[in-house]
C-alpha positions in Angstrom: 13.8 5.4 -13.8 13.5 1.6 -15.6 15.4 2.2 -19.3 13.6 2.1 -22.2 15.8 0.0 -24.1 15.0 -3.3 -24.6 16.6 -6.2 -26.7 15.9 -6.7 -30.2 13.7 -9.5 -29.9 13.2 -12.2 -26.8 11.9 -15.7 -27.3 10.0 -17.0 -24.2 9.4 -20.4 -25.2 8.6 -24.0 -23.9 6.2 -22.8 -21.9 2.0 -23.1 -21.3 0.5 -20.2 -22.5 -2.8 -18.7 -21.3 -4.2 -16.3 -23.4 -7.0 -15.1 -21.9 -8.1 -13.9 -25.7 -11.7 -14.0 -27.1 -11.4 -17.8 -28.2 -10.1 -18.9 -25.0 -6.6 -20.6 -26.4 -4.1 -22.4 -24.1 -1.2 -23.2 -25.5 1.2 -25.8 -24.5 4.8 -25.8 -25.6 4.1 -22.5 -26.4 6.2 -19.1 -27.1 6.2 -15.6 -27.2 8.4 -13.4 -29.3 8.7 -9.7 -28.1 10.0 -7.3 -30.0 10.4 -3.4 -29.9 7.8 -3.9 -26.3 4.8 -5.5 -28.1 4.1 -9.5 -29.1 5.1 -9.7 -32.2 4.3 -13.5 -32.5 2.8 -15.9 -30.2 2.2 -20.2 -31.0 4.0 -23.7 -30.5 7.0 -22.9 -30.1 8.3 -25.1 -32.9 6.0 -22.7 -35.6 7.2 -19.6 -33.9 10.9 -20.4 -34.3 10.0 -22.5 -37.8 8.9 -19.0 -39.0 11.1 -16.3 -37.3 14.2 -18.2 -36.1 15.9 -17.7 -32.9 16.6 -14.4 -31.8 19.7 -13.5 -30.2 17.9 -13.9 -26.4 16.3 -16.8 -25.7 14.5 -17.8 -22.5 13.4 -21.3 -21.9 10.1 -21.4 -19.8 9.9 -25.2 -19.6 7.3 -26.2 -16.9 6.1 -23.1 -17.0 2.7 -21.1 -17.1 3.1 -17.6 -18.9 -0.6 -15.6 -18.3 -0.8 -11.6 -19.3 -0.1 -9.7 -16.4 -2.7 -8.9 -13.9 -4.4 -6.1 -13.5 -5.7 -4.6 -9.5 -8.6 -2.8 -10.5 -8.5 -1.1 -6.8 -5.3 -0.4 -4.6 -4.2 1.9 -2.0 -0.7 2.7 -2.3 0.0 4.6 0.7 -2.0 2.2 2.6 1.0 -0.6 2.8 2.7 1.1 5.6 -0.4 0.6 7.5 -0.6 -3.1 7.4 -2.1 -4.8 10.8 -3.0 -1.3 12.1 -6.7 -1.0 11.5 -7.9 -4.7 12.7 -11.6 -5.9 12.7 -13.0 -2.9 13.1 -16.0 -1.8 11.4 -15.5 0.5 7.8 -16.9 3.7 9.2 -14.5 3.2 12.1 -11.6 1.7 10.5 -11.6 5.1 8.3 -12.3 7.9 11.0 -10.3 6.2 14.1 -7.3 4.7 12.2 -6.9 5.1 8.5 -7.7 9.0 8.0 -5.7 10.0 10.9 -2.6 8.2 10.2 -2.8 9.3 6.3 -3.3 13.1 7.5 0.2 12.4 9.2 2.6 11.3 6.0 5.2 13.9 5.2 7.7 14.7 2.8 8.7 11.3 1.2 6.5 8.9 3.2 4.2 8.6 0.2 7.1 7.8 -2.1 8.4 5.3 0.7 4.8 3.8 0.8 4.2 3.7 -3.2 7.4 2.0 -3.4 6.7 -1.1 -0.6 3.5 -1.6 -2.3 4.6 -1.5 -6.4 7.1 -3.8 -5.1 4.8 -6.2 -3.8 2.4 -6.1 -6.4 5.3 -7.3 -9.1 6.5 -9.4 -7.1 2.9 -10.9 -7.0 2.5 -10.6 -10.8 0.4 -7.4 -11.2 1.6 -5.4 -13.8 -1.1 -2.3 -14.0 -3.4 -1.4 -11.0 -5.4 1.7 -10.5 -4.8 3.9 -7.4 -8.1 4.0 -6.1 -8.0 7.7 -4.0 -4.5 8.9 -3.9 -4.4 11.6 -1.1 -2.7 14.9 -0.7 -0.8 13.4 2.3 1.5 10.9 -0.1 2.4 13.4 -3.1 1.5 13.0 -6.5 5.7 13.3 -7.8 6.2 11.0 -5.1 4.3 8.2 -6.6 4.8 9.7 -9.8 8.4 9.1 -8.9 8.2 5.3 -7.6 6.1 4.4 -10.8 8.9 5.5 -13.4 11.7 3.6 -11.0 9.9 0.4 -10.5 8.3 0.2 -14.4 5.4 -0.5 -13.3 2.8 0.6 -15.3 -0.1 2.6 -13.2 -3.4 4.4 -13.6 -3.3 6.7 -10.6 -6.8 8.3 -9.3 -6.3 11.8 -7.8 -8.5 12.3 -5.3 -11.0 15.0 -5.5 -13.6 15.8 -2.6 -15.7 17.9 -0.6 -15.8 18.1 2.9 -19.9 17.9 3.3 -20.9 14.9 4.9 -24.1 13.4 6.6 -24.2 14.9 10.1 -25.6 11.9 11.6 -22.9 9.7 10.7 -20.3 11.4 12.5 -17.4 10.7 9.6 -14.5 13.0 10.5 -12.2 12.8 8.0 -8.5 14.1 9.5 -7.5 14.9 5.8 -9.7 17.6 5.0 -7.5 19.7 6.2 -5.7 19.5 3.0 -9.0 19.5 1.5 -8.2 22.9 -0.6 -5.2 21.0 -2.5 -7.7 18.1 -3.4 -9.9 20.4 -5.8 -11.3 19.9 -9.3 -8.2 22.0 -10.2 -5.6 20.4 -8.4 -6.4 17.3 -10.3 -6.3 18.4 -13.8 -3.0 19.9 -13.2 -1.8 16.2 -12.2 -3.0 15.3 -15.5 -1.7 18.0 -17.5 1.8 17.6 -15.7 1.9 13.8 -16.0 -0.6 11.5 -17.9 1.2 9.5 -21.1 4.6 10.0 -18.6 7.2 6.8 -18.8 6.7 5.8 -22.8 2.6 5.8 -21.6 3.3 3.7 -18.5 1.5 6.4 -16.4 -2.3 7.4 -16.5 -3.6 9.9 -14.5 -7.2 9.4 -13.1 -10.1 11.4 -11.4 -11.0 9.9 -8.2 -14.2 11.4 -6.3 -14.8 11.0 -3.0 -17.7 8.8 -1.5 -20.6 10.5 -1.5 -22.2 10.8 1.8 -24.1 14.0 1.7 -22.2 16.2 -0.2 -23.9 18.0 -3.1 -24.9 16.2 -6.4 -23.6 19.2 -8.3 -20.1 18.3 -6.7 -20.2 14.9 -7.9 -21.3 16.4 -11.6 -19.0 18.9 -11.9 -16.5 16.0 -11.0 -18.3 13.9 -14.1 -18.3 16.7 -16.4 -14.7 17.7 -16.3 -13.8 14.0 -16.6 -15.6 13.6 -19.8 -14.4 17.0 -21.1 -11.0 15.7 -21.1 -11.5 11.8 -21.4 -9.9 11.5 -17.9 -10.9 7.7 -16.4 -12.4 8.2 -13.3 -12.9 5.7 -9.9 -14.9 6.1 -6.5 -16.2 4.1 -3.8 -19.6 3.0 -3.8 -22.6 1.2 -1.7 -19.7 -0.7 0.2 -21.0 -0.8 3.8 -24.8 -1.3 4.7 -24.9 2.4 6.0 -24.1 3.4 2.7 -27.4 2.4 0.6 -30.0 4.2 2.8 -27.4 7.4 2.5 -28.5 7.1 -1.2 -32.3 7.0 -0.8 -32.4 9.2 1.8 -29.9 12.2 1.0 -30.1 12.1 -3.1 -33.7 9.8 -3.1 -32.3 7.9 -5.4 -30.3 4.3 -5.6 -26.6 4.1 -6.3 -26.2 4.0 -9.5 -28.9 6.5 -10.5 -27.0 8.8 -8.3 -24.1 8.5 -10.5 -26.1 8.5 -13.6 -27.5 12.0 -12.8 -23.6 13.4 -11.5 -22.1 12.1 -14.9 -20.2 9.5 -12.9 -20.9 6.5 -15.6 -18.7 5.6 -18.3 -16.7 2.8 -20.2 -13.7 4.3 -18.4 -15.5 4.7 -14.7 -14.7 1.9 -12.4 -16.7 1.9 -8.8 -15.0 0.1 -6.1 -17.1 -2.8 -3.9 -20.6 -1.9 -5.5 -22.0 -4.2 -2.2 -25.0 -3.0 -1.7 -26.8 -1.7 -4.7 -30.1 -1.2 -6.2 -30.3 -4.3 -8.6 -33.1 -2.5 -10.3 -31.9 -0.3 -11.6 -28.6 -0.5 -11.0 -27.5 -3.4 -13.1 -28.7 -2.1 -16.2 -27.5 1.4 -15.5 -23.8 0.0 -15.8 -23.6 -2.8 -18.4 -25.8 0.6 -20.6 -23.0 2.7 -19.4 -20.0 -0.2 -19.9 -19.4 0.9 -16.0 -16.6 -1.1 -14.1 -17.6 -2.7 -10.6 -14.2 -3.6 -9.2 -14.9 -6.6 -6.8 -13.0 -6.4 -3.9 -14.0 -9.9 -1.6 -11.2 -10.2 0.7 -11.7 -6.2 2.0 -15.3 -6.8 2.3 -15.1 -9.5 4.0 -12.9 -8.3 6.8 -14.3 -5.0 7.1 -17.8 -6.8 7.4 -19.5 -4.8 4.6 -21.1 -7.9 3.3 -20.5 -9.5 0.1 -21.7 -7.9 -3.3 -23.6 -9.6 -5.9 -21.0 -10.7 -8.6 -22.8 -13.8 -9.8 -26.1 -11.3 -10.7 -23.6 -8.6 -12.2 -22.2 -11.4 -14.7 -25.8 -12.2 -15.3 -26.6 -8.7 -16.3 -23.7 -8.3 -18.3 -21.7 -5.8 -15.9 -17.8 -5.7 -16.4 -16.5 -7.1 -13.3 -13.0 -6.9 -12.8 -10.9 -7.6 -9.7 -9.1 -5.5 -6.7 -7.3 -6.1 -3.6 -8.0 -2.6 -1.6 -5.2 -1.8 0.6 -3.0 -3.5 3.0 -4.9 -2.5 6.4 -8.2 -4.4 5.3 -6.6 -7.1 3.1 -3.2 -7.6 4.6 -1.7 -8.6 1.0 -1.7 -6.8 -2.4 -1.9 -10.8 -3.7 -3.8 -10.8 -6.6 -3.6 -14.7 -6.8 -5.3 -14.5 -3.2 -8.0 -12.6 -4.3 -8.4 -14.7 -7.5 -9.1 -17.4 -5.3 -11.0 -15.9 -2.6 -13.8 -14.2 -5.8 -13.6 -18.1 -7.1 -15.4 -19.6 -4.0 -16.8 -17.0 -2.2 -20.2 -16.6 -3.7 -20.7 -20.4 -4.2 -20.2 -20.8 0.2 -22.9 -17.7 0.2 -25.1 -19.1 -2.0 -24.9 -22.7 -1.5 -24.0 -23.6 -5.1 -20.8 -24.7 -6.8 -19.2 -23.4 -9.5 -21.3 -20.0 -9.3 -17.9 -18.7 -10.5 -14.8 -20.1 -12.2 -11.7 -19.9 -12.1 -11.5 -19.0 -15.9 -13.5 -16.6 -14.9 -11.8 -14.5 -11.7 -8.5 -15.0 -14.3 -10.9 -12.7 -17.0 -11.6 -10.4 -14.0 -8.1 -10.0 -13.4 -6.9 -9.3 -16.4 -9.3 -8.6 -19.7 -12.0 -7.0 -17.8 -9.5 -4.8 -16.1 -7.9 -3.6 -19.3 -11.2 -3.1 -20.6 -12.5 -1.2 -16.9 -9.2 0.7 -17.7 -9.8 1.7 -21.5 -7.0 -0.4 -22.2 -8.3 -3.6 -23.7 -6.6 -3.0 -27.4 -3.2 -2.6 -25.6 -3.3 -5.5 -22.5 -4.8 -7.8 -20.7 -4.3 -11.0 -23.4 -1.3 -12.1 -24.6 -2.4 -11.2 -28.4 0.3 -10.4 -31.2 0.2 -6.3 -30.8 -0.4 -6.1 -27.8 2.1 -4.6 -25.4 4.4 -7.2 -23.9 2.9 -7.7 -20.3 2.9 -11.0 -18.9 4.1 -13.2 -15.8 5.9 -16.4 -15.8 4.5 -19.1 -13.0 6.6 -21.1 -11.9 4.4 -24.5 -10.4 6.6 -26.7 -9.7 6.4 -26.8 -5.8 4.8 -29.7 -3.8 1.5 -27.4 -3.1 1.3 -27.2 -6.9 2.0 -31.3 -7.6 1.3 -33.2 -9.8 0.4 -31.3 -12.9 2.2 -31.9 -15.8 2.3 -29.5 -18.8 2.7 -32.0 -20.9 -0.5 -33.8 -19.3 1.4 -37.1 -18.7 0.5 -37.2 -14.9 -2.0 -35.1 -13.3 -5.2 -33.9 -13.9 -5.2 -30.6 -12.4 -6.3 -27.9 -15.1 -3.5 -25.4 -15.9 -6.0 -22.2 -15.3 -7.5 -24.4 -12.1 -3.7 -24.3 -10.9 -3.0 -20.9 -11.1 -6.0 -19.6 -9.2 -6.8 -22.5 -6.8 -2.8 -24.0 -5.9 -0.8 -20.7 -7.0 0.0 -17.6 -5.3 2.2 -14.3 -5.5 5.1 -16.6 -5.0 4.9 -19.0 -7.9 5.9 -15.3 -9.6 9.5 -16.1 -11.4 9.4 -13.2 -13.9 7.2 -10.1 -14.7 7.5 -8.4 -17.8 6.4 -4.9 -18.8 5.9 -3.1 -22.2 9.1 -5.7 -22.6 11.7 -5.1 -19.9 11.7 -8.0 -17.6 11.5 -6.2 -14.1 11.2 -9.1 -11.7 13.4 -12.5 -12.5 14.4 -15.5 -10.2 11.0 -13.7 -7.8 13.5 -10.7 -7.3 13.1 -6.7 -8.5 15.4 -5.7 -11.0 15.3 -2.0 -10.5 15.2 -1.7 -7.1 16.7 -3.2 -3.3 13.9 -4.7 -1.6 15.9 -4.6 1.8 16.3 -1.0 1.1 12.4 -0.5 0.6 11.7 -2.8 3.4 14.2 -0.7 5.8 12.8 3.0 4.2 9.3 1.2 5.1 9.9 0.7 8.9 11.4 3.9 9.3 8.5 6.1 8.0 5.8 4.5 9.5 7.1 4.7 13.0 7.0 8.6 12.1 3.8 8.2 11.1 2.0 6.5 14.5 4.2 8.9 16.6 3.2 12.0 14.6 -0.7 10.4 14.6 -1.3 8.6 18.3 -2.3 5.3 16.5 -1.0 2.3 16.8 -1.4 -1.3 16.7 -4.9 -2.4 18.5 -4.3 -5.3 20.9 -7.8 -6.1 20.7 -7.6 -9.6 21.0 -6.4 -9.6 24.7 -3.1 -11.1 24.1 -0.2 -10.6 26.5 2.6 -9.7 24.7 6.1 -10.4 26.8 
C-alpha cells in the first residue's frame, strides 16, 4: 500500500498552469504549493514564493503544463487483459460470444492481475480517479480493493448488481450469471460497509445495476432505493446500442430516462454510461432536473458501431457530460488524452460543423464534470487552493508537440489546444495524488511495470484456455 506520508510542503513551480476553475485561469510561470495533500497556494510563481518562501522540496516544472488530474468517468478494470480479443464485432455479440464468457473464466487473483495492468495504464496516462463501471464477481472486490491501495490511485468502484431476466428475443446469454447469487442487493452493501472511505478516502464504493433489458422495474427500484438510503453513487449502462431504445418502449413503454426516473435511478451522484440513443424529450430535461451524469464514451461507440450520442444537444440542455474510455476490448487504450481528442472532433465530422465542441470543453468533461458526476467537485477536478492535491505534469516538448512556447515567444498553438489536440498518455512526466507523486520521469513509483506486464500474460492465457476464446482472425490474414 502507497504511504501516507508526504513532505512538508512541495513547490511545483515554473510551470503553465490550467486550472480548469469557474473563471477559466491559465497561469504561466505558475506554482503550486502542496502541503499536508491539499493546495495550499496556487499563482506566479514569483507571489507564491514572495509570500511563503521556498519549502524544503522544490520541483522545477519549466516548459511544463500542470492540469488537475483526469477523471474516466467509465472503465472496465478487468477488461485490460482482454485487449484485441473481441474485434469489430457488434455489442450484443462482442458481450455474449467474447466478453461474458471470458470474464466468467477469471479465478483467484486474475482480477487483481487485471486491476493492476489497467491502474497502471491509466497513471501512466494521467488519470487520477475513474469509476469502475460494472465490477463483476469473476475479478474480486479485495482484489481490486487490493490493487487500488498499492498503486494510490484514487477509485470509485461500481459493484455490480443484476438480475438474470432478460428479453427472450434477444438471445443475451450472459456466462456470469452463474455467480449471479453473489451479485445481489446484499452483496453490494457489504462491499460498501467493508470498504468505502478505505486508503485516507482514496476508495469509494459504488452501486452498479445491470442494463436493463427486460428485467423487472421493481429490480431496478429496489436497486435506486437502497442507493439513496445510504447516499451510495450509483452507475449503469444505458440506450448504447440501437437495440436498446425500442427495449425501452416496448418492455417498460417508456423512454430511457423515464425508466430510470420511475426505478429511482436519477441522481447528482448517478452517472449512465453512453446515453446513445435516448429520448431527447424527455430525456434531456429528466437529467440536467436530476443533475444525472451521461459519461460519453466516443471511441467505444464508435468501434462497437452503436452510433454516436448527442453530446452537443446534452451541453445545450444543460446535462453534465463528463468523459470515459470503456475498456480495453472496445477501445484498445485507457488514454484519456485519446478520448479527449476523439469527443473534440467527433461531433463536428457528424454534423458538418466546426467547433461544435472544444477542446476547453472535452478538458471540463474530463475533469470538473467528472468530479462533479462523482460527488466530488469540492475536493477535485480544479487545481483550487483546498482542494486535494491531484494533478499531472505534461511534458510537451517533443517534435509532435513543436513549436509552442510557454512563454508565447514562438508558436501560436494554445496551451489547452496542445494538450488535447498534439498530447497524449505519453507527454505524462508526473502524476500526483492527494500529494504523493506516484508516477515521475513517465514511470510508477509503487509498483514494477515488467512485473504487471509479465503477471498480465500469464493470467490471460489461463483465461482463453479455461474459456475457448481467443483472438478472432477475422480479417483473413495469414499469419506465418
Amino acid at each position: 500500500m502507497v504511504s501516507t506520508g508526504r513532505p512538508d510542503g512541495v513547490l511545483y513551480f515554473n510551470a503553465t498552469l490550467i486550472t480548469v476553475n469557474q473563471s477559466r485561469d491559465v497561469i504561466s510561470d505558475g506554482a503550486i504549493l502542496v502541503q499536508n495533500g491539499v493546495i495550499k497556494a496556487i499563482g506566479k510563481t514569483s507571489e507564491i514564493i514572495s509570500e511563503f518562501g521556498s519549502p524544503q522540496t522544490v520541483i522545477s516544472c519549466s516548459n511544463r503544463i500542470i492540469i488537475p488530474g483526469l477523471i474516466n468517468t467509465h472503465a472496465h478494470l478487468a477488461q485490460s487483459l482482454l485487449r484485441g480479443l473481441a474485434e469489430d464485432l457488434p455489442l450484443h455479440s462482442w458481450l455474449c460470444d467474447a466478453i461474458w464468457p471470458l470474464e466468467a473464466s477469471y479465478q483467484d487473483n486474475d482480477g487483481y492481475v487485471a486491476a493492476r495492468l489497467t491502474i497502471a495504464e491509466m497513471l501512466k496516462s494521467g488519470t487520477t480517479c475513474f469509476l469502475e463501471a460494472m465490477l463483476t464477481h469473476g475479478s474480486g472486490i479485495e482484489n481490486v480493493v487490493r490493487a487500488v491501495g498499492e498503486l494510490g490511485v484514487r477509485a470509485c468502484l461500481g459493484k455490480l448488481i443484476k438480475t438474470t431476466e432478460t428479453n427472450a428475443n434477444l438471445k443475451l446469454n450472459d456466462a456470469r450469471d452463474k455467480d449471479v447469487a453473489s451479485m445481489s442487493i446484499e452483496a453490494a452493501l457489504m462491499a460498501y460497509k467493508t470498504y468505502h472511505g478505505h486508503f485516507n478516502d482514496r476508495l469509494h464504493i459504488w452501486f452498479a445495476a445491470g442494463t436493463p433489458r427486460g428485467s423487472p422495474v421493481s429490480a431496478h427500484a429496489a436497486i435506486g432505493s437502497t442507493a439513496h438510503e445510504y447516499g451510495i453513487g450509483m452507475t449503469m449502462h444505458c440506450a448504447e446500442a440501437p437495440a436498446d431504445r425500442p427495449i425501452f418502449h416496448s418492455e417498460y413503454n417508456c423512454s430511457p430516462l423515464e425508466f430510470c426516473k420511475k426505478a429511482q435511478l436519477t441522481s447528482k451522484k448517478t452517472v449512465l454510461a453512453h446515453v446513445v440513443h435516448p429520448d431527447p424529450n424527455p430525456d434531456f430535461e429528466i437529467m440536467r432536473e436530476s443533475g444525472t451524469t451521461v459519461s460519453h464514451n466516443p471511441t467505444s461507440n464508435c468501434k462497437l458501431g452503436s452510433g454516436i450520442s448527442p453530446i452537443p444537444d446534452m451541453i445545450k440542455a444543460n446535462v453534465n457530460v463528463s468523459l470515459g474510455t470503456d475498456g480495453a476490448p472496445c477501445n484498445n487504450t485507457y488514454d484519456m488524452f485519446r478520448e479527449m481528442h476523439l469527443a473534440a472532433i467527433l461531433h463536428s465530422g457528424a454534423r458538418e460543423s466546426a467547433g461544435l465542441i472544444t477542446a476547453y470543453d472535452v478538458l471540463e468533461m474530463a475533469t470538473i464534470n467528472g468530479a462533479r458526476a462523482l460527488g466530488l467537485a469540492a475536493e477535485i477536478g480544479s487545481l483550487e487552493i483546498g482542494k486535494k492535491a491531484d494533478f499531472v505534469v505534461v511534458n510537451p516538448d517533443s517534435a509532435d508537440c513543436a513549436p509552442w512556447d510557454p512563454n508565447g515567444a514562438v508558436g501560436g498553438m494554445d496551451p489547452i489546444t496542445l494538450l488535447v489536440h498534439g498530447c497524449t498518455g505519453t507527454n505524462v512526466e508526473k502524476v500526483v495524488i492527494d500529494g504523493i507523486m506516484v508516477v515521475d520521469d513517465g514511470e510508477l513509483l509503487h509498483a514494477n511495470e515488467k512485473v504487471i506486464i509479465k503477471q498480465a500474460r500469464d493470467s490471460i492465457a489461463g483465461i482463453k484456455k479455461r474459456s475457448g476464446i481467443g483472438a478472432r482472425n477475422h480479417m483473413n490474414i495469414n499469419y506465418i
